[in-house]
C-alpha positions, 0 to 999 in steps of 0.5 A: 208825197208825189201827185200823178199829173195827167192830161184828164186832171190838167184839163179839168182844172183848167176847165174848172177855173175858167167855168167859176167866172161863166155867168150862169144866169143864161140856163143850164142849158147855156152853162152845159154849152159852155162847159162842152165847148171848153172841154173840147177846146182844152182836150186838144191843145198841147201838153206843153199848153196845159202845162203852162196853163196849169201852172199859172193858175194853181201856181205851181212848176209841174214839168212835161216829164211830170205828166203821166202817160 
């Protein structure tokens, strides 16, 4: 079975991955913050950097022409 891989999934699982370590005890209001403010960071970085990324945290070799459009 072949997984389609899109910017927008690649993103939220970077984003995903990196709120599991926020500290939460700050508030939902500081938590919302955090999760925006990431967000944002990653949906404008490069494919080849959510690539990278990507692989590194789920271990994984996904390739730019994996990606789909």
């Amino acid at each position: 079975m072949t997984s389609k891989y899109t910017r927008d999934m690649l993103v939220k699982s970077i984003v995903a991955n990196h709120m599991s370590d926020v500290d939460t005890s700050g508030g939902n209001e500081k938590y919302v913050s955090q999760l925006k403010d990431l967000y944002r960071k990653w949906e404008h970085v490069s494919s080849e950097e959510l690539i990278l990324m990507y692989n590194k945290i789920q271990k994984t070799a996904i390739t730019l022409s994996q990606l789909t459009p």
